[in-house]
C-alpha positions in Angstrom: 94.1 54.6 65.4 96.3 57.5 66.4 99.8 56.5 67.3 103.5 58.2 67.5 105.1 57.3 64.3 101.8 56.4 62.2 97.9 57.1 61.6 95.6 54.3 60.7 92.2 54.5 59.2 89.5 52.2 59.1 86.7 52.2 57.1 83.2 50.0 56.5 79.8 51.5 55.5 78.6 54.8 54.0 80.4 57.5 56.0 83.0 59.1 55.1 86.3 59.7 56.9 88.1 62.8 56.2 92.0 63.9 57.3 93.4 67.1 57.2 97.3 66.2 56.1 99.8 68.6 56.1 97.4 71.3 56.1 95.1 70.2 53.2 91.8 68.2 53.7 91.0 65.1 51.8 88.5 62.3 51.8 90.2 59.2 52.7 88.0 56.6 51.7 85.0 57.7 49.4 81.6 56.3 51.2 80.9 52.7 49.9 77.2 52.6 48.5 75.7 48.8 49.3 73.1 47.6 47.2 70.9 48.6 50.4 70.2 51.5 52.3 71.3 51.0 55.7 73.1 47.3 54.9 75.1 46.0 57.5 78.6 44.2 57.4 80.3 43.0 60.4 83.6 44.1 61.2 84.7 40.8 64.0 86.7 38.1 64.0 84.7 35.5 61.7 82.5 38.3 60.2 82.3 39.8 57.0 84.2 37.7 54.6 83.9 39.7 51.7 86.0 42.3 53.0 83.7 45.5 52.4 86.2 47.9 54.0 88.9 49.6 53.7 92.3 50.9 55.2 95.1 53.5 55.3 98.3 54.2 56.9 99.5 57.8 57.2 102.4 59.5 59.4 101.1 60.5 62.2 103.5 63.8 62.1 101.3 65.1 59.0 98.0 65.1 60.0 96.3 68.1 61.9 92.9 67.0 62.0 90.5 63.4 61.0 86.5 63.5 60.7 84.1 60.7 60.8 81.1 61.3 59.5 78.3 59.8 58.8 76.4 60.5 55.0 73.4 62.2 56.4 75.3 65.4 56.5 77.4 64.9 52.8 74.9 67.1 51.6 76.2 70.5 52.8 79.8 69.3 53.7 81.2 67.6 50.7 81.5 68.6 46.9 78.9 65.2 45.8 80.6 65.6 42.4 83.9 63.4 43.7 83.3 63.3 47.2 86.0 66.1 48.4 85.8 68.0 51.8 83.7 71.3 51.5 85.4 74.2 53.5 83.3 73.8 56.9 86.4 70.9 57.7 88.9 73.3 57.5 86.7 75.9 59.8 86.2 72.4 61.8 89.6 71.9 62.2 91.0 75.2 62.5 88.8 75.9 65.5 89.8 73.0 67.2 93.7 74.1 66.9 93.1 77.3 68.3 90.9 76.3 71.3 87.7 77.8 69.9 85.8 74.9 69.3 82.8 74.3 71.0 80.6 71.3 71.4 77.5 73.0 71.4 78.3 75.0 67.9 78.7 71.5 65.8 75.3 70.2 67.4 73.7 73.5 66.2 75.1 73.4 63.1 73.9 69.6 62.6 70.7 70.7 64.2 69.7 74.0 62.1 66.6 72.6 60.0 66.8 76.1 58.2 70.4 75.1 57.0 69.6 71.4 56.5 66.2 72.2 54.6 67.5 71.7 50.8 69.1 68.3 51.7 67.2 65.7 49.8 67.6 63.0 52.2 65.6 65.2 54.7 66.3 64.2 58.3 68.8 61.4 57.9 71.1 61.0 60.4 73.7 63.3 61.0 76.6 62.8 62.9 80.5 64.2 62.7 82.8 62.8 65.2 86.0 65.6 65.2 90.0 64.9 66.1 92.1 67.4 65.8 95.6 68.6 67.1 95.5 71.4 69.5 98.9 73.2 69.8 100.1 74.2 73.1 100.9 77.9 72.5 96.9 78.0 71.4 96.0 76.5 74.6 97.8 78.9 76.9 100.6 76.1 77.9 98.7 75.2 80.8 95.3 73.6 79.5 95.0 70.3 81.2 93.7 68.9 77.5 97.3 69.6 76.0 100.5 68.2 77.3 104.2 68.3 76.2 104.7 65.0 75.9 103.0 62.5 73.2 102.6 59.3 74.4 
């Protein structure tokens, strides 16, 4: 949840969510590992009571970018060893701040079985939602995606 003053971050399951704060990326939340592949908990009023999730509070002022991902693609984009962001967030991110970014270049990248082919989990999913803060001098001052005023 994006707001004026503050960032909040949610997280239940084995994705990982990953901000880019004050110009350096970091793994929010490590991905939790359940005692099942592919466990569900519910996150509703009267759900999960055993509270397998977590949360995070940031100013919103400091961070430039956030990833969602899910832990097919952990593989190629994190360091496994403790979970922190490999460099393809910052190229993520950076593209997005300068206008660059383009839809169709993440799905390639997820889709590229010649990159993907030394990932032991083979084909699981991967998915990368991307959020990131696109300055208006990068975007000509008259992009109808960028506006003067945050609401």
């Amino acid at each position: 949840i994006v707001g004026k003053e503050w960032t909040g971050c949610f997280q239940v399951g084995d994705g990982s969510l990953v901000i880019r704060r004050n110009g350096v990326c970091e793994t929010v939340f490590k991905p939790q590992k359940g005692e099942f592949a592919n466990l569900t908990s519910f996150v509703r009023w009267g759900g999960d009571e055993t509270d397998d999730f977590s949360t995070a509070v940031f100013p919103s002022a400091e961070i430039d970018g956030i990833a969602a991902t899910s832990d097919g693609p952990e593989h190629r984009l994190f360091h496994l060893e403790d979970m922190t962001p490999g460099p393809r967030f910052d190229a993520f991110f950076d593209e997005l701040a300068s206008g660059d970014f383009q839809r169709g270049d993440l799905l390639d990248y997820l889709a590229d079985a010649k990159r993907w082919s030394t990932d032991p989990r083979d084909s699981d999913d991967r998915s990368v939602a991307l959020l990131g803060r696109i300055p208006a001098t990068a975007a000509g001052g008259d992009n109808p995606r960028v506006s003067d005023k945050r609401d």
